[in-house]
C-alpha positions as CSV (number, residue, x, y, z in Angstrom):
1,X,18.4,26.6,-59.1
2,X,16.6,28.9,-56.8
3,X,13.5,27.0,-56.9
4,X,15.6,23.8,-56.3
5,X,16.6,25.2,-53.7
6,X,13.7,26.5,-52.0
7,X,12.4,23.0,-52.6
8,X,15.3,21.7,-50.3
9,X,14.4,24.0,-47.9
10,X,10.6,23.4,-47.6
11,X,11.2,19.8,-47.2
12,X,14.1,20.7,-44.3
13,X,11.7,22.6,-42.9
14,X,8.8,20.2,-42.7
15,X,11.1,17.1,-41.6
16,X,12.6,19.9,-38.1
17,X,8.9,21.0,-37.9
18,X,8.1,17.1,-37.7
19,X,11.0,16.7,-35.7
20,X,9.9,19.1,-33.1
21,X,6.5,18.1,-32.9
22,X,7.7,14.7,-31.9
23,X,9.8,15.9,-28.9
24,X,7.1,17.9,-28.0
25,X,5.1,14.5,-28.0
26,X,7.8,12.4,-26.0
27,X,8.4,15.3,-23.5
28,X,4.1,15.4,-23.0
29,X,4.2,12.0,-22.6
30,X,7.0,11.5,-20.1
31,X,5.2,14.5,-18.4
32,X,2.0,13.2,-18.2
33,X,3.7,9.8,-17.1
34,X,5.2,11.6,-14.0
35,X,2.2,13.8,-13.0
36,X,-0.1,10.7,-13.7
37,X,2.4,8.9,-10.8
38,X,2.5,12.0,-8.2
39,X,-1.3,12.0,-8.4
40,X,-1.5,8.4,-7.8
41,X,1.0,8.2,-4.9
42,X,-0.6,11.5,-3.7
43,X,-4.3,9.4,-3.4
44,X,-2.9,6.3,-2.1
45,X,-1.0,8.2,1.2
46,X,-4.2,10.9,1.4
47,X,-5.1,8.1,4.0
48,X,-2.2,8.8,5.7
49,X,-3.3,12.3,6.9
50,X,-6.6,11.7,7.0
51,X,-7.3,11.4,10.7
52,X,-10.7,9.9,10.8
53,X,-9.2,6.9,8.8
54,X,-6.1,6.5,11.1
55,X,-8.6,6.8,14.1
56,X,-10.7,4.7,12.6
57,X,-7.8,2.4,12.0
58,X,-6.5,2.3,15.8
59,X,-9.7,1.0,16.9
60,X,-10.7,-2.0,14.8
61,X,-7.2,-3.5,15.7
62,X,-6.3,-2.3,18.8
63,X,-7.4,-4.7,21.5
64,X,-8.6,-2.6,23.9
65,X,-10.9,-1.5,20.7
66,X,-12.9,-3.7,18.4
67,X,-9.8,-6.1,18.3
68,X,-9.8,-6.8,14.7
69,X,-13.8,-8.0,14.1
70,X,-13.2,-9.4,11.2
71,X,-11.1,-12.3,12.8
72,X,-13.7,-13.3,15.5
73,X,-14.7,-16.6,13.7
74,X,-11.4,-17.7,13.5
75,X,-9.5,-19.3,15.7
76,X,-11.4,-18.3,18.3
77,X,-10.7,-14.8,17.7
78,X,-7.8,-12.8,18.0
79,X,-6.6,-12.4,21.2
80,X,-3.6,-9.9,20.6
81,X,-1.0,-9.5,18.5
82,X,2.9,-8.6,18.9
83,X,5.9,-7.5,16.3
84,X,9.2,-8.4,15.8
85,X,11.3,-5.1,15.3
86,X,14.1,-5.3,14.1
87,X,13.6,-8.4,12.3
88,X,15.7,-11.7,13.6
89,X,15.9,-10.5,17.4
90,X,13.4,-12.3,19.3
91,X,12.5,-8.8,20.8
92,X,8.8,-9.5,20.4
93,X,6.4,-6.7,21.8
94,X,3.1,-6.4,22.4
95,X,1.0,-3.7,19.5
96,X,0.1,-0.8,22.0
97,X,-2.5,2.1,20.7
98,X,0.5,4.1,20.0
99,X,1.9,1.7,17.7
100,X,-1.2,0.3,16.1
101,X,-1.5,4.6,15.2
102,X,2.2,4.4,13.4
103,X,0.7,1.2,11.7
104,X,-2.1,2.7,10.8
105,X,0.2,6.1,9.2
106,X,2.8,3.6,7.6
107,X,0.6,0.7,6.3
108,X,-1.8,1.5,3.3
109,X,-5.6,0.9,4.6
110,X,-7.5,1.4,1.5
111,X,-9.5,-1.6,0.8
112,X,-8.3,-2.1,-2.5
113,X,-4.7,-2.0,-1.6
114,X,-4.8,-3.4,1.9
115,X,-3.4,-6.7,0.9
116,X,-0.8,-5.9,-1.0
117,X,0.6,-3.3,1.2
118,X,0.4,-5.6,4.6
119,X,1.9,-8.5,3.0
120,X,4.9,-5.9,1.5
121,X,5.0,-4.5,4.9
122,X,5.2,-7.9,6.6
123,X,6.0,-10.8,4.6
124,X,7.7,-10.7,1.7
125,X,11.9,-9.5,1.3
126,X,12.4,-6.1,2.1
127,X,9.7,-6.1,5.3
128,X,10.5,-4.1,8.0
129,X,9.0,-6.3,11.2
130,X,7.3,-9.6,11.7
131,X,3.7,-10.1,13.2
132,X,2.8,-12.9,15.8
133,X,-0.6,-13.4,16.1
134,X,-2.4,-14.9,19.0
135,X,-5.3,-16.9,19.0
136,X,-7.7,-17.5,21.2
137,X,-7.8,-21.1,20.0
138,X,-5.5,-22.8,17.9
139,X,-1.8,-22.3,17.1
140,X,-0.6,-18.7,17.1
141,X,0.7,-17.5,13.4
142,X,4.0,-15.3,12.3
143,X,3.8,-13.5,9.1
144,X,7.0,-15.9,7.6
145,X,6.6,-17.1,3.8
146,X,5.4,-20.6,5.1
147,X,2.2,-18.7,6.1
148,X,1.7,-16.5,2.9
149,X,-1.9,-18.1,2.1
150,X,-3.0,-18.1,5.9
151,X,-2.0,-14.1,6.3
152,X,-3.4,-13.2,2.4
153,X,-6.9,-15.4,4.0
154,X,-6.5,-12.9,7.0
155,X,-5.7,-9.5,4.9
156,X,-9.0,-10.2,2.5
157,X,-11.1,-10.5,5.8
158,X,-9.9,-7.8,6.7
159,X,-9.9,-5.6,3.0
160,X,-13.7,-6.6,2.9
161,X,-14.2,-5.4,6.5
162,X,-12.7,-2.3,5.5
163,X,-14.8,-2.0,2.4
164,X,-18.3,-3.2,4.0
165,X,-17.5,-0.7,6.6
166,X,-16.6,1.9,4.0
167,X,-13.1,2.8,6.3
168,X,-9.8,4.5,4.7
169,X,-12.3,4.9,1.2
């Protein structure tokens, strides 16, 4: 009986043991999920306090700057822009170097998420202000759904400006 015993309670052992090892597993993984996500958030807002990339930022769009270069074949160019803030108002203002800086903070500038974060930021539900912008020729655009595919157009001009010019890298 003893050995029968003992029997039962190497096999008891070796199915906790198992047991264990598994929650040790599942808690490395869930871990290594949530570390893996800090360290990603953490690189994608490094931008953020990285004042070269913020200056940088101000001046390509501001338009007593460069005036966003990467528009300058179209339309005419781009002769300013202003937001809508609070959305639904009508109180449009004109983008200031002040406020093209909290853009620049708030608005991810990394080529390779440019896109997505402008048209989050912008476009689609959720936004927190409109953009009008005025053209030196042609009809002035506002960053509404109906535009989607004229403002992603704009955004990869400007993601590849970004990247050629190796800004917010």
């Amino acid at each position: 009986m003893v050995l029968q015993y003992g029997i039962v309670d190497y096999k008891c052992k070796i199915i906790l043991y198992y047991n264990i090892l598994m929650a040790y597993i599942i808690i490395g993984a869930l871990v290594g999920a949530i570390v893996g996500t800090l360290i990603e958030s953490k690189k994608s807002n490094e931008q953020y306090k990285d004042v070269s990339c913020i200056s940088k930022c101000v001046k390509v769009h501001d338009e007593n700057g460069e005036n966003y270069p990467w528009l300058d074949n179209y339309k005419g160019g781009l002769n300013h822009i202003e937001y809508e803030e609070p959305i639904g108002t009508g109180a449009w203002r004109r983008y200031n170097s002040k406020i093209w800086e909290a853009h620049c903070k708030v608005v991810n500038h990394s080529p390779d998420q440019l896109v997505t974060s402008h048209l989050k930021s912008f476009m689609y539900p959720g936004r927190f202000a409109r953009l009008k912008f005025i053209f030196n020729k042609g009809e002035d655009l506002i960053t509404d759904i109906e535009n989607e595919d004229k403002f992603k157009y704009i955004y990869e001009l400007e993601a590849k400006y970004f990247e050629s010019n190796k800004l917010c890298m």
